[in-house]
Each structure stands twice: as C-alpha cells, then as structure tokens.
C-alpha positions as CSV (number, residue, x, y, z in Angstrom):
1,X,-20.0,3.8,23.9
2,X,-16.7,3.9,23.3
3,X,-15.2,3.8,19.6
4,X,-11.9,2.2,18.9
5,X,-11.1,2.7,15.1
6,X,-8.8,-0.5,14.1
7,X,-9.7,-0.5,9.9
8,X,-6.3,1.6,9.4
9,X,-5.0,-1.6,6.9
10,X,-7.9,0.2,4.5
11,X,-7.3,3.6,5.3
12,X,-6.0,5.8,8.1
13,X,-7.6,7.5,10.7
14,X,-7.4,10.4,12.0
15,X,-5.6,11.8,9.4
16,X,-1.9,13.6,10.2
17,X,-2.6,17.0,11.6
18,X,-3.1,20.0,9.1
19,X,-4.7,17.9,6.7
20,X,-7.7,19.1,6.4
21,X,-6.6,23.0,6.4
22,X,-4.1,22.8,4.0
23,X,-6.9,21.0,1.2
24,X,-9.4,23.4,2.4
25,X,-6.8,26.0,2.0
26,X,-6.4,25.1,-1.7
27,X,-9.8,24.9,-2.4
28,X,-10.7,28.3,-0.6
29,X,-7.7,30.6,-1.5
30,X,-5.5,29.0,-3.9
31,X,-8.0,27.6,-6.8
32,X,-5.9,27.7,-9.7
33,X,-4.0,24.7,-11.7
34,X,-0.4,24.3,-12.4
35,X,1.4,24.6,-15.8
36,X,-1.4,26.0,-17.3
37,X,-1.5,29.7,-15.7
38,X,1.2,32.6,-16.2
39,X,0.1,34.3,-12.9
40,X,2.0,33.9,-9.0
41,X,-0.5,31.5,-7.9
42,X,0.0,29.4,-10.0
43,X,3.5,28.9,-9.8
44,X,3.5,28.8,-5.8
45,X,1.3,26.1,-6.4
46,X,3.8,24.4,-8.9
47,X,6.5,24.7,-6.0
48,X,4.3,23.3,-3.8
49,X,4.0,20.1,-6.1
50,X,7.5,19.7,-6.6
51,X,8.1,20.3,-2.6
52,X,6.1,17.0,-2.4
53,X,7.6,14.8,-4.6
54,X,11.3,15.8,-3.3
55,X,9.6,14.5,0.0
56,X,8.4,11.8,-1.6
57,X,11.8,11.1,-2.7
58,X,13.8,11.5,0.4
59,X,11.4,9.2,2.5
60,X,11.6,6.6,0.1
61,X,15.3,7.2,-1.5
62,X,14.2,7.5,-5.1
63,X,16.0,8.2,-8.3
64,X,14.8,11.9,-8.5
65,X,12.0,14.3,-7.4
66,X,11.1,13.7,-11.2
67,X,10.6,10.4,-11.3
68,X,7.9,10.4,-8.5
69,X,4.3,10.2,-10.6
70,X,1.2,11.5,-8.5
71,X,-2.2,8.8,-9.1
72,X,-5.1,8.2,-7.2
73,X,-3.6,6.1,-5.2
74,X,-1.8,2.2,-5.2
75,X,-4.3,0.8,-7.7
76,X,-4.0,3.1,-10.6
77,X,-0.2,3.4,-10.1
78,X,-0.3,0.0,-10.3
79,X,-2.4,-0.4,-13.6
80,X,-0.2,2.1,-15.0
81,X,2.9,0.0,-14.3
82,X,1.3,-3.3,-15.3
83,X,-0.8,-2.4,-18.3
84,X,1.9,0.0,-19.5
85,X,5.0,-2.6,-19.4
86,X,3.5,-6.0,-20.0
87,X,3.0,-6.7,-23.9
88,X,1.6,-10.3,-25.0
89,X,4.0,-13.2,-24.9
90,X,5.3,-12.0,-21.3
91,X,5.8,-13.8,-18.6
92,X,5.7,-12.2,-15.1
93,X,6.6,-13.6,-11.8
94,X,3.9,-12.8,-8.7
95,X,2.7,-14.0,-5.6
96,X,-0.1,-16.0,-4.0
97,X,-0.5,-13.3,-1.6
98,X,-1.1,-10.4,-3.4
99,X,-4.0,-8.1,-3.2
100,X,-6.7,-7.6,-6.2
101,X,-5.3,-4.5,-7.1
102,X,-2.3,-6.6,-8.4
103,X,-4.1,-9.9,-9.4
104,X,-6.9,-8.0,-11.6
105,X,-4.9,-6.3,-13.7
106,X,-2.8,-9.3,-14.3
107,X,-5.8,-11.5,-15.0
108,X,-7.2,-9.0,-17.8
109,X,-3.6,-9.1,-18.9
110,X,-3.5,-12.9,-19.3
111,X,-6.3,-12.7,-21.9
112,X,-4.3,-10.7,-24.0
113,X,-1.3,-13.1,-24.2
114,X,0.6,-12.4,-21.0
115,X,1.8,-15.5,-19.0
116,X,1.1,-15.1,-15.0
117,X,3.4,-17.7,-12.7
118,X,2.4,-17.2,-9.2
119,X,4.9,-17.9,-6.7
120,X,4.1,-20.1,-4.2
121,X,4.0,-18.6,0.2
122,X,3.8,-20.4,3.5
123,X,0.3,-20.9,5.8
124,X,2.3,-17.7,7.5
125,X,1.8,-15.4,4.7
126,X,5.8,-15.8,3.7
127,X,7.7,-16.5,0.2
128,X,9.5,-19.1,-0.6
129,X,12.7,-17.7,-1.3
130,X,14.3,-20.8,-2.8
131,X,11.3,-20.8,-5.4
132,X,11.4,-17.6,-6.0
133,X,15.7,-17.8,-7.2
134,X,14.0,-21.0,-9.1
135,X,11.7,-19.0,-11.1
136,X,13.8,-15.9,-11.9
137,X,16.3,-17.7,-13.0
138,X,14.3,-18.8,-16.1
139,X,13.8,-15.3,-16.8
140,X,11.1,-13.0,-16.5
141,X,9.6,-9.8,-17.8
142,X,9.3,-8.4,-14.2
143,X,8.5,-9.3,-10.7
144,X,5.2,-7.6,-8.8
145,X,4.5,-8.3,-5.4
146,X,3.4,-6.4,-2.3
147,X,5.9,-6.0,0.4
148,X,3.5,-6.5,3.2
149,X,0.2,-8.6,3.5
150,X,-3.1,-6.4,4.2
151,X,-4.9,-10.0,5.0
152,X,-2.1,-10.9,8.0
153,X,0.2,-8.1,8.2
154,X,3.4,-10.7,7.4
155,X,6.2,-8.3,5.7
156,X,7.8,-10.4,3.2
157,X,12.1,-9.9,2.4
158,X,11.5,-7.2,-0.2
159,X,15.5,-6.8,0.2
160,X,15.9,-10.4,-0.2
161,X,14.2,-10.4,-3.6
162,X,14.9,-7.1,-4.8
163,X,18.6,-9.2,-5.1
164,X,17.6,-11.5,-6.7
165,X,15.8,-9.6,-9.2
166,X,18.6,-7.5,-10.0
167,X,21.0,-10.9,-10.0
168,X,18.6,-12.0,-12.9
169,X,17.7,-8.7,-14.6
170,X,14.4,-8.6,-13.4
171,X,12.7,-5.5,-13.3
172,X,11.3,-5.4,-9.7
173,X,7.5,-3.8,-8.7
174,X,6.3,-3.2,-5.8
175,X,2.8,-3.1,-3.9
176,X,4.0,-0.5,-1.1
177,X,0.0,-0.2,0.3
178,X,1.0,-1.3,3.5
179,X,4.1,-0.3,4.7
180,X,5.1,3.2,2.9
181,X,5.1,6.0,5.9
182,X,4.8,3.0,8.7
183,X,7.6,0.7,7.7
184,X,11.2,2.1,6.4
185,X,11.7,1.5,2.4
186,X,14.3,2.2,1.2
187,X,14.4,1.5,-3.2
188,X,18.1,1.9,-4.0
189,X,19.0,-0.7,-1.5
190,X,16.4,-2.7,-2.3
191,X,16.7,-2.5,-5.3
192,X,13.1,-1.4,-6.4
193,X,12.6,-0.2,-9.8
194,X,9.1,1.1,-8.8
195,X,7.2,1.5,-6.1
196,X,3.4,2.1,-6.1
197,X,1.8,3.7,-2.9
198,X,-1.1,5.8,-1.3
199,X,-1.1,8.9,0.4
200,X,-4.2,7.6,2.5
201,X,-2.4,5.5,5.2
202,X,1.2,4.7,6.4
203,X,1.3,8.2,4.7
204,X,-1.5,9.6,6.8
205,X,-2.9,12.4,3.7
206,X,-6.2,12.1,1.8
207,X,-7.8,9.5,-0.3
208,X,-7.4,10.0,-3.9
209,X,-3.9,10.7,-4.0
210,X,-1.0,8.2,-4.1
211,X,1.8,8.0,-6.3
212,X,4.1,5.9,-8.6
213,X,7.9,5.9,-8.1
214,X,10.2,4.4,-10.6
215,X,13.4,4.7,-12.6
216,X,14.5,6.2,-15.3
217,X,14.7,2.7,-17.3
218,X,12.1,1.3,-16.5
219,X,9.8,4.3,-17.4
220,X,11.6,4.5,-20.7
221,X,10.0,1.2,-21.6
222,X,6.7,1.9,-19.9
223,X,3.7,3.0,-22.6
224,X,1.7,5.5,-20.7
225,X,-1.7,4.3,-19.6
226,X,-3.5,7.8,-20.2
227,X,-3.1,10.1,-22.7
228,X,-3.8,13.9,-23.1
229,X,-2.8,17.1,-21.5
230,X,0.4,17.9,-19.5
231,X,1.0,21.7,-19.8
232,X,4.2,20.9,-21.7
233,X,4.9,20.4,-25.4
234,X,1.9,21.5,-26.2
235,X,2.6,21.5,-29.6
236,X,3.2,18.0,-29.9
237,X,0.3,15.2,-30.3
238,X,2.3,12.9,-28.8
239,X,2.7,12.3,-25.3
240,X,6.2,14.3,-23.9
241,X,8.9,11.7,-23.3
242,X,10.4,12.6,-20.4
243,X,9.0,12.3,-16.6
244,X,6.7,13.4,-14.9
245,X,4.7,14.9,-17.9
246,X,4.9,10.9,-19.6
247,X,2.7,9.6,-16.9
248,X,0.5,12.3,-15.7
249,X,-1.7,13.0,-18.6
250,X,-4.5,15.6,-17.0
251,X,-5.2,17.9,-14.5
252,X,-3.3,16.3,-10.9
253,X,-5.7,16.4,-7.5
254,X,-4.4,19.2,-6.3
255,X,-6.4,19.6,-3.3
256,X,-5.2,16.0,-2.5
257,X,-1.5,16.5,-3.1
258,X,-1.6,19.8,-0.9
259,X,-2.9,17.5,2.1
260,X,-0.6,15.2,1.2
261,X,2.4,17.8,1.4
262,X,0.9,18.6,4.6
263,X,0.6,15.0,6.0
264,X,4.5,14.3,4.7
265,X,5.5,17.7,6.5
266,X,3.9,15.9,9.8
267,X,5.8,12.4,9.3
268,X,9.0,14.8,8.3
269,X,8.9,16.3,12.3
270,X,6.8,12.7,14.1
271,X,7.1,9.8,11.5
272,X,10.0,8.6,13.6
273,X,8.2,8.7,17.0
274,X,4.9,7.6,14.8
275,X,6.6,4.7,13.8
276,X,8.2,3.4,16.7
277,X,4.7,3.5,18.4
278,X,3.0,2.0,15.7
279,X,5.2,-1.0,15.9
280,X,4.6,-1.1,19.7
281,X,1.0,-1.1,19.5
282,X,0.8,-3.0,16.3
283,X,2.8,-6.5,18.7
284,X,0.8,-5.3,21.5
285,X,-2.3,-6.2,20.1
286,X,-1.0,-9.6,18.3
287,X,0.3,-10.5,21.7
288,X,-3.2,-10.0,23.3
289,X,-5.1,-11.5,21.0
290,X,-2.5,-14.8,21.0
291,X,-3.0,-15.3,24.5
292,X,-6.7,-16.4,23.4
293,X,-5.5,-18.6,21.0
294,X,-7.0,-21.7,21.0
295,X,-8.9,-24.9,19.1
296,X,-11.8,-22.4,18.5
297,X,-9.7,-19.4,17.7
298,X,-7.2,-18.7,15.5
299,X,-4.7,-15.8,15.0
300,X,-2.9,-15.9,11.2
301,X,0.0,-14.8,9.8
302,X,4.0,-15.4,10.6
303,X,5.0,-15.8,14.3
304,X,8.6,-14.1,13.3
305,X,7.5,-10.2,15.5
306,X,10.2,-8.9,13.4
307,X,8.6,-9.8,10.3
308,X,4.7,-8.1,11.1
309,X,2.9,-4.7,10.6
310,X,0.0,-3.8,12.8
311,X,-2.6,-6.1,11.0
312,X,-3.8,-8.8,13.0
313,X,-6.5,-11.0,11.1
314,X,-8.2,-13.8,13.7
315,X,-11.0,-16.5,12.6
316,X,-13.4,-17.6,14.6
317,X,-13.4,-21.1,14.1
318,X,-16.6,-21.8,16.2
319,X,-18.6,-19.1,15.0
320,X,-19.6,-16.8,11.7
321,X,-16.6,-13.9,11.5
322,X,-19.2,-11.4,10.0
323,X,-21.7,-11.8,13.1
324,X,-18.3,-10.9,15.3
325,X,-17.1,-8.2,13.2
326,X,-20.8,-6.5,13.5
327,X,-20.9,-7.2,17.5
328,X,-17.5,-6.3,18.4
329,X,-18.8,-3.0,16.3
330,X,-22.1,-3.2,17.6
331,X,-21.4,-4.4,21.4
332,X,-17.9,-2.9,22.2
333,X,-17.7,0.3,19.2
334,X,-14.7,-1.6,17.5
335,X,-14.3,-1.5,13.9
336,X,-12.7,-3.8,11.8
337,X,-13.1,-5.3,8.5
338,X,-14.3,-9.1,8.1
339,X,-14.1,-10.8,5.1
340,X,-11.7,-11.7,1.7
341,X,-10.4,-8.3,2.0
342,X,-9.8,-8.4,-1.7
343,X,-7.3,-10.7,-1.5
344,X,-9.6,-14.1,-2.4
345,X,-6.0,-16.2,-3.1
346,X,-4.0,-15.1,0.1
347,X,-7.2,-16.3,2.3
348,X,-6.7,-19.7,0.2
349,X,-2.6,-19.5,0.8
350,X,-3.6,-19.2,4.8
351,X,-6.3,-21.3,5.1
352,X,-9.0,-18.8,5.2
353,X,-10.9,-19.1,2.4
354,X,-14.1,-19.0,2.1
355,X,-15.1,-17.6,5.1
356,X,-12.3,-14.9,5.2
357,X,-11.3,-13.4,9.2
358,X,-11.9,-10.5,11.1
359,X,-9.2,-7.9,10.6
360,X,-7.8,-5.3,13.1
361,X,-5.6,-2.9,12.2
362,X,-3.8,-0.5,14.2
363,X,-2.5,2.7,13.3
364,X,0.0,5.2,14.9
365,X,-2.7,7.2,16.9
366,X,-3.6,3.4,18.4
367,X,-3.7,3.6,22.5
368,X,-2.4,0.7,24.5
369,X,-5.1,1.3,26.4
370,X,-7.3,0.1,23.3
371,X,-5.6,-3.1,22.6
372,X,-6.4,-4.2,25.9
373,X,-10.0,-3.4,25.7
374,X,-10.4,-5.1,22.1
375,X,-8.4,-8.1,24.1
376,X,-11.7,-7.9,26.8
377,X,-14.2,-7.7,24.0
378,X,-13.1,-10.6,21.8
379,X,-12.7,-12.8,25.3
380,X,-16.5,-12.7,26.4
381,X,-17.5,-13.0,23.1
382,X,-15.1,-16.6,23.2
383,X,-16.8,-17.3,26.8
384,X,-20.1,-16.5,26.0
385,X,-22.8,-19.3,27.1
C-alpha cells in the first residue's frame, strides 16, 4: 500500500539528511560532556554547541549566540519563560488559539495569583487586532501567543503585534512550534523578546531538543525554572547570572543538539528551496481538499493563502472524523492526526469542538503527487453509498 506521511504539524518526517549519523556519531565516538572535561573532546564538542546556537541565531536574527537556551523542546522552553517571569498579581495577555503547551502552564499559574485575559480570534483562526491594541493598552505583564495555529495552519501578524507590544512595553513571547525552519522569523523586526521552538519540525533535527531564544532584559528578570549544575562558577550555590549557564541547569542532550547542528547545517545549504516547496505543497493540498467543500464537508482556517502553513484541518460533518482518520490510514496508508490536537479552546474558537477534525500536515519532503492522491482518498470516502 502506499504510505503518505501528512502528521508533520506533530513532528517531521523524514528527518533532514545526516541526522541520524551525526547523533550516532556522538554517541559512538565522541561520548564525553561539555564544561566538565579538560581533555580535546571535550572542547570540540563545546565548539560544536556554540556552532549551533550562532546558527540558531542567524536563522532567527537573535540578540547573541548566548542568548539562545537549548530545552527539550517548545514546551519546556515555554514553562521556563512562563513560570520563571510571571509572579502573582500579573496579568498576562493570550490568545483563544493557543496550544496546551501555553494554556497549561498559564492555568497552574492562575492558581497562584496570576490573572489570564484571553484575547478574542475569528471562526478563521485570526486575532483581532483592534482588541488586541485595546487590551495592551491597559497594561500587561507580557504577551504569549503562537505565531501559527497547529489546529488550522492560520499564521497570525506576529509583526503586527510584536508593534504593539513594544508601543506599550509589553514584553512579547512567542509559541514558534509551527513556523520556525518553515516560515521566515525574523525577532528584531518583530520585535520578539523570546522565542520558544523545537528542533523536531520546521527545523527538521531530533525530538528532545528545542530551544529558548530571548533578550538580554527579559532574561534578567526571568527566575530560572531548574536549578543545579552548569560547569561554571562552581563555587557559587547560586545559580550564575549570566546566559546561557542561568537557564541551562544540567547536563544538555548532546546527542540531540549534534543532530540538530546537523539538521540546521541541511536548512543552511536547502532551507530556501525547502521552504519554497513546502509552501507550494502546503496550498496545493488546501486547494484540493477545497474543491470538495461542501454542506457535509468542511475545510477550517483563514481563506487569506498568504496567511497559511501547510496544516489543513477538515471535518466531516456527516460522519465520525476518528473512523476517517483510521480509514484514510487504514484504506489509502495516509496519516494524519484527528482529534483536539491539544488545543481544546481553538477547536471551540473555530467551531470544532467537541468532535475536533482530521488534520493533514505537509512537510517539505511532501510530493504533489501525494496531495492529489489524499484529494482521491477523501473523495470516495464523501461518495461512498
């Protein structure tokens, strides 16, 4: 049968080539850790780290190599930025279309004190812009929000309200999940004061490693989330002050940033080819699926082609959308993810909620070729008798 992969909103695949040999590499020949050994390997390994975040840095025009912050990915870079800024009596500005990465931290924040105002987005997926200015202007602590949706692939004006948040002395976070690698950022002139990502898709590297990009401000006022060991100031029982040491307490997944140096190494020769292509296949694929469009099938998110990433979320308004994830899967080798996609109040924003929608996902290694097919599939399973 043949397999059409189309779950890249959760995580990329393949991965960028050289992935896999540069982790295995580390594992097999390097071994070691990094400011904690007096020895070569060690500090070729130590190069190697700071190699990635200067990439890390260029890509997405960061205040300094040192300010990038390796995680485990979106989530904890997240929880770092939210737990770590946010004190009780706060009041922070977010959206109704954000993922549960952003909305759980925030609700175990509300029970300490913190006041959550959720900013209110079209059936399309977009902000309201006008409520937005409303709601900054009455101050707030800071501003999180995701700059594309993973339920309907709508890209929101990151630009737009990185303005405004810098009009109004708002710090500015943002959920980079979906676009970082795949869709140009750019912080300074968007003025993002952080940026959380993972390396496991726009980026095209491993799972378990992502990072945390931010300014020099902002991480002044941030209390670090984990404490303990750094390799640095060793003498000291306090956490080291300045960055990256502040925020990486513990030994870094070095296998996982050495794919990720590899992956970014790919994007650095591809990612503008990559990206073009993924754009391509990503409107290809919305296009198709529109042209079924109809009272027993719907396809969300914003209309605008300019505002989209390659996630296309459809309901099946005549049938169950777990029965046609598992037989487009089952039937026709397409995966896809149905469901809330952890994102329970952007399904309710959109209209989607309870039953959630079937999400495809392209990726840059996407065919044409495939869209059409998936196109095919979802049509007899429409027509079917």
């Amino acid at each position: 049968m043949r397999r059409v992969y189309l779950d890249n909103g959760a995580t990329s695949y393949p991965k960028a080539p050289g992935v896999g040999e540069a982790m295995c590499h580390f594992i097999t020949d390097v071994g070691c850790n990094i400011g904690r050994g007096g020895y070569q390997a060690a500090y070729d390994a130590a190069a190697l780290v700071l190699e990635t975040r200067e990439q890390l840095n260029t890509l997405l025009h960061g205040p300094g190599s040192r300010n990038v912050i390796f995680t485990a990915g979106a989530t904890a870079s997240l929880n770092l930025l939210l737990k770590g800024l946010l004190r009780p009596g706060d009041r922070v500005l977010t959206t109704t279309m954000e993922h549960n990465a952003v909305l759980r931290p925030l609700t175990q924040l509300q029970k300490t004190g913190v006041e959550v105002v959720f900013l209110p987005c079209g059936a399309d997926g977009a902000l309201d812009l006008e409520e937005c200015q409303a709601r900054l202007s009455q101050g707030a602590a800071a501003l999180v929000m995701s700059h594309a949706s993973n339920v309907c692939g709508t890209i929101q004006p990151i630009g737009a309200v990185g303005t405004l948040c810098r009009r109004y002395g708002v710090p500015f976070l943002v959920d980079g999940a979906q676009t970082v690698g795949m869709v140009p950022v750019d912080m300074a002139d968007m003025h993002i004061d952080a940026l959380a990502f993972p390396g496991h898709k726009g980026l095209l590297g491993p799972q378990g490693i992502g990072g945390l990009i931010l300014t020099g401000a902002l991480a002044r006022r941030i209390e670090p989330l984990l404490a303990g060991g750094t390799g640095s100031v060793s003498q000291s029982l306090e956490m080291p002050d300045f960055l990256p040491d502040k925020l990486e307490a513990g030994t870094l997944n070095l296998p996982g940033i050495y794919g990720l140096h590899a992956a970014l190494s790919y994007l650095e020769r591809e990612g503008a080819t990559l990206r073009v292509h993924a754009r391509k296949v990503g409107l290809h694929l919305w296009a198709r699926l529109k042209e079924l469009e109809y009272d027993g099938f719907r396809v969300t998110g914003t209309d605008d082609l300019s505002r989209r990433t390659g996630v296309v979320s459809v309901d099946f308004l005549k049938g169950d959308n777990g029965e046609m994830a598992f037989r487009l899967e089952q039937e026709y080798g397409i995966a896809t993810r149905c469901g809330l996609h952890c994102a329970p109040t952007a399904h309710q924003t959109i209209g989607t909620y309870p039953q959630g929608t079937v999400r495809f996902s392209t990726g840059p290694f996407t065919t044409f070729e495939d869209m059409d097919y998936v196109q095919d599939a979802v049509w007899r399973l429409l027509t079917e008798r």
